[in-house]
N, C-alpha and C positions, 0 to 999 in steps of 0.2 A: 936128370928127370927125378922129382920128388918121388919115392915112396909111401905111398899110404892109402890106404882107402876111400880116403873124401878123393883124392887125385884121382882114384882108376871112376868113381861113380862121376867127376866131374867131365871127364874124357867120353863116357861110355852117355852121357847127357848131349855132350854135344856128336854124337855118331861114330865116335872115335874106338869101336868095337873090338875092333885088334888090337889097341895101344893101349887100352883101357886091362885085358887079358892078359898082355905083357906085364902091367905093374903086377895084377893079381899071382903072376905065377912069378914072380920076387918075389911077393910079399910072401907066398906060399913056401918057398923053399927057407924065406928066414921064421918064418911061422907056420911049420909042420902042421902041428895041431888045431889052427884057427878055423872053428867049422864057417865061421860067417864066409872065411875067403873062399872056402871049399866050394861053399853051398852058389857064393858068385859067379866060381869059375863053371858051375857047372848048369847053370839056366845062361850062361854065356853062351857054353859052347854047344846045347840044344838049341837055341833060338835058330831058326831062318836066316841062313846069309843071305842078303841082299847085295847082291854088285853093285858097284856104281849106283849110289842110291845118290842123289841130290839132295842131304840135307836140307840146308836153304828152303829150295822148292817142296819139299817135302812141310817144313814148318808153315807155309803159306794156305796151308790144308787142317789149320789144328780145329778150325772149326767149319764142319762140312755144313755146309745153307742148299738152300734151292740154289740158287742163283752160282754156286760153285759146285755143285755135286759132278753134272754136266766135263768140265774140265779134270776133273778130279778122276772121274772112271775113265776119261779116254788116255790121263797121265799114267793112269797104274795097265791099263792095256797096252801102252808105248814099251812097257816095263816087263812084259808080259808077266807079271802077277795075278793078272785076270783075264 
């Protein structure tokens, strides 16, 4: 697994939240002092975990319309996020 920073933001882009946190906490132990990593790991590990989140379906949503809002609140109530 590549080290670096473009790797953990490209992992954490496509949903990949925990594996994205694993590079950063390498990178962190070879870079004590890197506030940028710091500051990464630490709106990581505040965000909302989401379980079983369906990516994928999830991106089918990036743009809410009329016509998909409808599917969209009964997917996030499946989810119980609402």
């Amino acid at each position: 697994m590549p080290l670096s920073k473009t790797y953990a933001e490209i992992l954490l882009s496509q949903g990949f939240k925990d594996e994205a946190i694993e590079v950063y906490e390498k990178l962190l132990l070879k870079n004590p002092d890197d506030k940028e990593i710091k500051k990464a790991l630490e709106m990581l590990k505040k965000r909302k975990k989401f379980k079983d989140v369906n990516v994928l379906k999830l991106k089918e949503f990036d743009n809410i319309t009329q016509e998909n809002r409808y599917e969209f609140e009964n997917w996030l109530k499946e989810l119980k996020w609402i």
